[in-house]
OpenMM code with the backbone's topology and positions (N, CA, C; nanometers):
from openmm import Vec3, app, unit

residues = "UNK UNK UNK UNK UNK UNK UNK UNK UNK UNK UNK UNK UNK UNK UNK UNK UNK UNK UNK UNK UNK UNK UNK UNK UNK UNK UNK UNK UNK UNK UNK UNK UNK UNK UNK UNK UNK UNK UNK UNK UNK UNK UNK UNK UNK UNK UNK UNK UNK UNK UNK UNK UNK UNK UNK UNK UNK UNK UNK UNK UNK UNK UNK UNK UNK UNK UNK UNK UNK UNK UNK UNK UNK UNK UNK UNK UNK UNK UNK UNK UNK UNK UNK UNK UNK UNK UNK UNK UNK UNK UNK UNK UNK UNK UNK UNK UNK UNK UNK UNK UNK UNK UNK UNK".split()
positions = [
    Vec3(4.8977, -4.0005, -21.2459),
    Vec3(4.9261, -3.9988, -21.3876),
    Vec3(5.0433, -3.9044, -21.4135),
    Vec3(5.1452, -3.9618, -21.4749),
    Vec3(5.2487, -3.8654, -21.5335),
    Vec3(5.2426, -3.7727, -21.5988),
    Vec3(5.2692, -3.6462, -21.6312),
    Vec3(5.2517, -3.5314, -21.7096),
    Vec3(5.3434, -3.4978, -21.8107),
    Vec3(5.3078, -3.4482, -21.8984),
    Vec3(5.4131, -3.4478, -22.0020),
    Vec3(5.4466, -3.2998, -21.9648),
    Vec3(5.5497, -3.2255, -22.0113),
    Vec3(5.6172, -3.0819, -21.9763),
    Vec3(5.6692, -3.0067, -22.0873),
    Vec3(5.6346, -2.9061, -22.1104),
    Vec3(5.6690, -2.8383, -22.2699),
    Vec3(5.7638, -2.7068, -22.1727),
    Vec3(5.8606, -2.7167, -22.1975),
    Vec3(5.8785, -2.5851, -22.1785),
    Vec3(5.9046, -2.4698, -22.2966),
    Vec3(5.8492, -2.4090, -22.2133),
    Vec3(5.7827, -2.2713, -22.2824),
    Vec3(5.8746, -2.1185, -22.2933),
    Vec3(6.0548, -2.1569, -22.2290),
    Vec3(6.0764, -2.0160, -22.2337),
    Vec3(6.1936, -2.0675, -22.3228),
    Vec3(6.3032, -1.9419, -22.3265),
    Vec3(6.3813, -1.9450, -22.4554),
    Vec3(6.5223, -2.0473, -22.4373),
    Vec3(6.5251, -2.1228, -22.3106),
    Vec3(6.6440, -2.2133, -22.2512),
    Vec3(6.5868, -2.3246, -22.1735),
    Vec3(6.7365, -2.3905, -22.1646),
    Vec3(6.7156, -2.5220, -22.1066),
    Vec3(6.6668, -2.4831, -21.9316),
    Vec3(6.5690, -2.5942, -21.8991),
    Vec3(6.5845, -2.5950, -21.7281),
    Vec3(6.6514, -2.6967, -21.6791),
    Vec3(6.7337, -2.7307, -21.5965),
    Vec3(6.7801, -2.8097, -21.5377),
    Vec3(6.7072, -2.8290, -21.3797),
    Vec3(6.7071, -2.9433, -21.3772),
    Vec3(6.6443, -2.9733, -21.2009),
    Vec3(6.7638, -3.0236, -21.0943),
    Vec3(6.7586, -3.0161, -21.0197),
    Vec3(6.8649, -3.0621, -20.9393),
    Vec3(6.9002, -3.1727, -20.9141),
    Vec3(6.8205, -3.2979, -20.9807),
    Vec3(6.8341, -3.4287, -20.9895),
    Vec3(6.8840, -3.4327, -21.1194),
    Vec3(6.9362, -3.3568, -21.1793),
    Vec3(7.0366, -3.3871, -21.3378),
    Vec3(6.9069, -3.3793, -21.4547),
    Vec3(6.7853, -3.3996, -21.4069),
    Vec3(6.6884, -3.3743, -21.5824),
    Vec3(6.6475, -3.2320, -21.5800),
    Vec3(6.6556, -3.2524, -21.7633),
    Vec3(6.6723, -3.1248, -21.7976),
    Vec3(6.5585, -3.1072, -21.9240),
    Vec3(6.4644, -3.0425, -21.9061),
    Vec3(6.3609, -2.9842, -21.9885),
    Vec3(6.4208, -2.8812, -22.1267),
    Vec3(6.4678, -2.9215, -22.2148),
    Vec3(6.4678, -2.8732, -22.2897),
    Vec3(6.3985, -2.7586, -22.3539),
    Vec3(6.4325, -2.6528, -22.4096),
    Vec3(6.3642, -2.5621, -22.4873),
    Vec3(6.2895, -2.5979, -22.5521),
    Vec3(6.1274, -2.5665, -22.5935),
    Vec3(6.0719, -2.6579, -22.7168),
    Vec3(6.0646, -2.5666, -22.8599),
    Vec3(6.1277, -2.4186, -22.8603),
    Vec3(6.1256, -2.3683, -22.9260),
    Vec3(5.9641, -2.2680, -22.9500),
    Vec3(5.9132, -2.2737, -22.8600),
    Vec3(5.7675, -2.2162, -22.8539),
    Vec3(5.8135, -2.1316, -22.7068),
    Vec3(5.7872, -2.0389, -22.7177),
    Vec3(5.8009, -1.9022, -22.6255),
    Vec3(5.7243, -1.8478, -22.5934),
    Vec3(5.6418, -1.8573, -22.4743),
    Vec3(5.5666, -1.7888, -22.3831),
    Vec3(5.6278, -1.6357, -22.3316),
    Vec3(5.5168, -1.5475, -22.3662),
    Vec3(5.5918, -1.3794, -22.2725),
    Vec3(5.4578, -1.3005, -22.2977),
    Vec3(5.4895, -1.2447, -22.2046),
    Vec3(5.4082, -1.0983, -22.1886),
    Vec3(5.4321, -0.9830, -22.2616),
    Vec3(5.3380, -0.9441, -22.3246),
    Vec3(5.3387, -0.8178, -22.3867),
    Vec3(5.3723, -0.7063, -22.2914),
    Vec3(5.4675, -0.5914, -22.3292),
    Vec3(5.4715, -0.4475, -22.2733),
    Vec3(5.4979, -0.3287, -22.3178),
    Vec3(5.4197, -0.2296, -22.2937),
    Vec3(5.4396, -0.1104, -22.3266),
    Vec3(5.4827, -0.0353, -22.2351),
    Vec3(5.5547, 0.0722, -22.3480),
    Vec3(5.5997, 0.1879, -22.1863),
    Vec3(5.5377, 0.3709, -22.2465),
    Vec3(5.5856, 0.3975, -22.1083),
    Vec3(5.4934, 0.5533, -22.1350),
    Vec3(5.6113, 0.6252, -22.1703),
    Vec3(5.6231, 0.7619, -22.1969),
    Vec3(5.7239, 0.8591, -22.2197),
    Vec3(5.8196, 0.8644, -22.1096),
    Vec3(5.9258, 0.8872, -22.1073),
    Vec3(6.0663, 0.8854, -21.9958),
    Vec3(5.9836, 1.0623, -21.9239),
    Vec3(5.9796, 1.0589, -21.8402),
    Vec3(5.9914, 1.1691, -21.7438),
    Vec3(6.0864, 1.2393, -21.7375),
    Vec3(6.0875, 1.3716, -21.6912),
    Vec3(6.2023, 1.4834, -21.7006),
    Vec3(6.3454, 1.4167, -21.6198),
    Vec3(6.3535, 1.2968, -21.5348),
    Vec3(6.4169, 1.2197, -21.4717),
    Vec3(6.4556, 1.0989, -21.5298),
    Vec3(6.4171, 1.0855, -21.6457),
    Vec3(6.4233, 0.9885, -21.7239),
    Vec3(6.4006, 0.8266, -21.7100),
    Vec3(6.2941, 0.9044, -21.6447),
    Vec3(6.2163, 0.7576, -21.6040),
    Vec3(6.0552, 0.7312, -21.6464),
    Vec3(6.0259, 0.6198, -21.6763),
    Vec3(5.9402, 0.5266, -21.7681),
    Vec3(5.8544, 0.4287, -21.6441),
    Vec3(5.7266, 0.4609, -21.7053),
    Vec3(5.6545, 0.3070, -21.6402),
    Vec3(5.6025, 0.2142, -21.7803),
    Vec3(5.6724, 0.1026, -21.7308),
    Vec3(5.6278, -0.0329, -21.7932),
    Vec3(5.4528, -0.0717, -21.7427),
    Vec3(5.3957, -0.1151, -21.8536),
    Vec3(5.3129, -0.1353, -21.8412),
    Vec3(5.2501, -0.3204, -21.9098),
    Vec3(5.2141, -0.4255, -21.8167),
    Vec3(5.2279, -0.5203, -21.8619),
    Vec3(5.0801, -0.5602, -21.9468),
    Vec3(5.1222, -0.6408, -22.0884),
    Vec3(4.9402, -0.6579, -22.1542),
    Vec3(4.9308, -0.8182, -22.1437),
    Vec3(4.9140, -0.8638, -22.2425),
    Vec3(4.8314, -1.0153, -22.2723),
    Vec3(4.9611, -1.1156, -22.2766),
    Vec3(4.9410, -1.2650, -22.2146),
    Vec3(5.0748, -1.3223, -22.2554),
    Vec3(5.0375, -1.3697, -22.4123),
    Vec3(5.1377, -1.3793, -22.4751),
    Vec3(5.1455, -1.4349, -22.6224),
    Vec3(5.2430, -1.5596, -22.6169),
    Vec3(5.1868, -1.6460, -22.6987),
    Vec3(5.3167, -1.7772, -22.7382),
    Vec3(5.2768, -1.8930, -22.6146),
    Vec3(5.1569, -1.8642, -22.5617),
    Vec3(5.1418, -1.9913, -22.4675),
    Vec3(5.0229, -2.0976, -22.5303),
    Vec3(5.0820, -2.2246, -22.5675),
    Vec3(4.9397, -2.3105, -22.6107),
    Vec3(4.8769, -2.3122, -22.5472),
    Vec3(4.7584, -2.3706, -22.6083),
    Vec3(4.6244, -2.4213, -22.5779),
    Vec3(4.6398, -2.5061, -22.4544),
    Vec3(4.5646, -2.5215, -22.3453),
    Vec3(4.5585, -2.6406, -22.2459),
    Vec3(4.5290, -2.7759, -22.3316),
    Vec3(4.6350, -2.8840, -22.2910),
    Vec3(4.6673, -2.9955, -22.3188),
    Vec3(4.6308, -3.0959, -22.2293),
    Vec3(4.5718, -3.1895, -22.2160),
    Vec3(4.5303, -3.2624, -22.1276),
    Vec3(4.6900, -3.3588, -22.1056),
    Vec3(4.7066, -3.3668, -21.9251),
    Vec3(4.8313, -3.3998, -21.9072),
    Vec3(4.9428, -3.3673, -21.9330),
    Vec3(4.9291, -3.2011, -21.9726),
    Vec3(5.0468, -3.1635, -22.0198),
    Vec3(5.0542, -3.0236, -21.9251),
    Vec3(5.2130, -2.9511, -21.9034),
    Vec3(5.2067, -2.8849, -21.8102),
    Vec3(5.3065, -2.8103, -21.8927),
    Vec3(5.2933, -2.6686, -21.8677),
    Vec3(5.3619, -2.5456, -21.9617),
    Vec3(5.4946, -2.4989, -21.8473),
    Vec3(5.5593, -2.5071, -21.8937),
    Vec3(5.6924, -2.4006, -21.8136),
    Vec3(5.7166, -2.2876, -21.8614),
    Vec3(5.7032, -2.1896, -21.8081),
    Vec3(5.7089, -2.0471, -21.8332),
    Vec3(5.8107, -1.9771, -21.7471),
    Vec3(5.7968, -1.8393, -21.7917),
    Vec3(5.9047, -1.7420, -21.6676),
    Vec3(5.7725, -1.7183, -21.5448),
    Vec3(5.8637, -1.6536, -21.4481),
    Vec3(5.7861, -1.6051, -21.3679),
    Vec3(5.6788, -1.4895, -21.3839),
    Vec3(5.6862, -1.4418, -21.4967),
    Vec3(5.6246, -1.2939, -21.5668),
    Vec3(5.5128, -1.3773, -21.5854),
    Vec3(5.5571, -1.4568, -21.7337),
    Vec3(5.4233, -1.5188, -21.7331),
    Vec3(5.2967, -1.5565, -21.6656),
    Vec3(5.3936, -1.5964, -21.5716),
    Vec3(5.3043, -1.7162, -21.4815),
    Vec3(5.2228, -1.6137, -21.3613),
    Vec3(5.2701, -1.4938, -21.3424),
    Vec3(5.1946, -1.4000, -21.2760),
    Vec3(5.0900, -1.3621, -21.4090),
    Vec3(5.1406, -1.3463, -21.5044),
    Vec3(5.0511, -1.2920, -21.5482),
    Vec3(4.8936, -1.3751, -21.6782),
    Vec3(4.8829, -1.5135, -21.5979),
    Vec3(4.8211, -1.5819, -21.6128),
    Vec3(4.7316, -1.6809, -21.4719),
    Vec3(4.5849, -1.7200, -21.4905),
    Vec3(4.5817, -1.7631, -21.4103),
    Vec3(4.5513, -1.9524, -21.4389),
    Vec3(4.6060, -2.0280, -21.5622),
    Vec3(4.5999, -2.1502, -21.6081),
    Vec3(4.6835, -2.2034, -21.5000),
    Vec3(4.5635, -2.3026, -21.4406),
    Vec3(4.6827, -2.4029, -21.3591),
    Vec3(4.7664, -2.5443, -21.4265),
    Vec3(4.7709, -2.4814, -21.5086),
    Vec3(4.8575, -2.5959, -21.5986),
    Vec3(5.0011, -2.5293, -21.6131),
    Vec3(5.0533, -2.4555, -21.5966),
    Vec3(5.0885, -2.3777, -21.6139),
    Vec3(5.2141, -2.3222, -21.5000),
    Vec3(5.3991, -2.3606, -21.5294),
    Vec3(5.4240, -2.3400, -21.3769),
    Vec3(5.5444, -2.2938, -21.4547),
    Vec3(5.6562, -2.2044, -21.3075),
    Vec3(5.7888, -2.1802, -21.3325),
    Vec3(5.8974, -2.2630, -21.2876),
    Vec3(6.0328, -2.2213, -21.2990),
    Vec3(6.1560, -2.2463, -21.2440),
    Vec3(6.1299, -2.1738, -21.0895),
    Vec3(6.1300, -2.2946, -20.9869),
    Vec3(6.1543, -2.2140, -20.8653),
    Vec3(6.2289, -2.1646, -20.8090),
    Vec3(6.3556, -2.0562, -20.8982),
    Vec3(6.4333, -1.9639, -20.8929),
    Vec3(6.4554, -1.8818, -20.7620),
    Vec3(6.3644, -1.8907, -20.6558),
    Vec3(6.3452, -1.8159, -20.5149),
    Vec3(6.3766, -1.9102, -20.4188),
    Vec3(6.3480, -2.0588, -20.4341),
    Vec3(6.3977, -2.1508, -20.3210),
    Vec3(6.5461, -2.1775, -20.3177),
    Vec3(6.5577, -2.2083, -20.1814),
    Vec3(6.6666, -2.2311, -20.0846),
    Vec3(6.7562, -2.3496, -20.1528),
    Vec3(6.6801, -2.4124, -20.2221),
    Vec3(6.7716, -2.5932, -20.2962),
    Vec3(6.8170, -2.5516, -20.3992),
    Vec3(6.8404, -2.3762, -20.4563),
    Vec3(6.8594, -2.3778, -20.6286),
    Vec3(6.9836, -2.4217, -20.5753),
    Vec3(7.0781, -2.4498, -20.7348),
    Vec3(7.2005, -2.4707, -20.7191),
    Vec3(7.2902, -2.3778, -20.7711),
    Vec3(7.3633, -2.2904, -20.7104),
    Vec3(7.4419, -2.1503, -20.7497),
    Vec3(7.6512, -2.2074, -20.7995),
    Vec3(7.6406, -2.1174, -20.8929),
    Vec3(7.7809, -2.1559, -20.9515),
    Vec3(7.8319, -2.0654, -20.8537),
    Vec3(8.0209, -2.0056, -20.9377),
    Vec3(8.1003, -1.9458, -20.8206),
    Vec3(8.0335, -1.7827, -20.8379),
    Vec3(7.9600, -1.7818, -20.9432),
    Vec3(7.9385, -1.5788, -20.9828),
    Vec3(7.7973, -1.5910, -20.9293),
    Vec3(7.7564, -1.7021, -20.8443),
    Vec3(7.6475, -1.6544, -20.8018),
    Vec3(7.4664, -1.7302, -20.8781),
    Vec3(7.5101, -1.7739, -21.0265),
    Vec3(7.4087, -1.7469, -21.0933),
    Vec3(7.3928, -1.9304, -21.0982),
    Vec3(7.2463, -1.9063, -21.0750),
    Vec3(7.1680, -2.0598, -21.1443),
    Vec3(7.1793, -2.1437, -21.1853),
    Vec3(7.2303, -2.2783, -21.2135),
    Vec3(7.2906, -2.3663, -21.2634),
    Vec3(7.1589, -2.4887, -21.2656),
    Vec3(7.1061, -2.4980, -21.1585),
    Vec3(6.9626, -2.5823, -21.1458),
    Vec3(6.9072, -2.5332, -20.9902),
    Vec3(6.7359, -2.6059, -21.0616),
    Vec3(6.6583, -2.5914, -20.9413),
    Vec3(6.6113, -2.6922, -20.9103),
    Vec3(6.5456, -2.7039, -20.7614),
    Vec3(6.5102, -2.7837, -20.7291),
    Vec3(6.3384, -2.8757, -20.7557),
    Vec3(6.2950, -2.7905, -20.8381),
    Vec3(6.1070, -2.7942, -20.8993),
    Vec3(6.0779, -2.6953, -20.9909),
    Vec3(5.9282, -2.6692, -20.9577),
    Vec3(5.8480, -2.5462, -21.0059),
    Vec3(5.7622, -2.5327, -20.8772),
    Vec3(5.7013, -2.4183, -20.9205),
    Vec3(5.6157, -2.3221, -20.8766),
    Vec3(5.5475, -2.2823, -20.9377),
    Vec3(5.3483, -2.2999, -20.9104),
    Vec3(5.2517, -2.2600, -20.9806),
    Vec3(5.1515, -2.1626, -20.8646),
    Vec3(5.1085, -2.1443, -20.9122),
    Vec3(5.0038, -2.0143, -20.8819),
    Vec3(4.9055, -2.0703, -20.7897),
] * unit.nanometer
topology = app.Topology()
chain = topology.addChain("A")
for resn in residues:
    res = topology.addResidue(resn, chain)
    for name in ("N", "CA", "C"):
        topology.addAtom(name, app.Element.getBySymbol(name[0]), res)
């Protein structure tokens, strides 16, 4: 059965076969707080609840960041596989498409 795909972060994904998941305007993220900067001026982040992710949809599959998606355990629920070997890199290096997702 085919799945329908919402993506869930603030941009387009592109796949490496040319389709491209559009933004749906609904934003999945993790809450964070931080503690006081240290005499070194350094801070720990501290991660809370994700916010902005729907309800499970039957046949439907959420695209999120990788934050998210660690910090959830819905298997409906997947990223940009931003770490594999097939992404497709411009000349500065950066992302242009990937080759799937990656779920938990």
């Amino acid at each position: 059965m085919t799945k329908q795909f919402v993506n869930c972060t603030p941009h387009d994904i592109k796949l490496n076969d040319g389709t491209i998941f559009a933004a749906s305007g609904v934003v999945a993220r993790v809450s964070a707080s931080y503690t006081e900067f240290d005499e070194n001026g350094i801070c720990q982040q501290v991660f809370g609840d994700v916010t902005g992710l729907p309800e499970p949809k039957e046949n439907t599959v959420y695209i999120v960041s990788a934050l998210v998606l660690a910090a959830t355990d819905r298997q409906d629920v997947v990223a940009p596989a931003t770490g594999h070997p097939g992404c497709v890199r411009n000349e500065k290096g950066l992302i242009e498409s990937v080759p799937g997702f990656v779920r938990k």
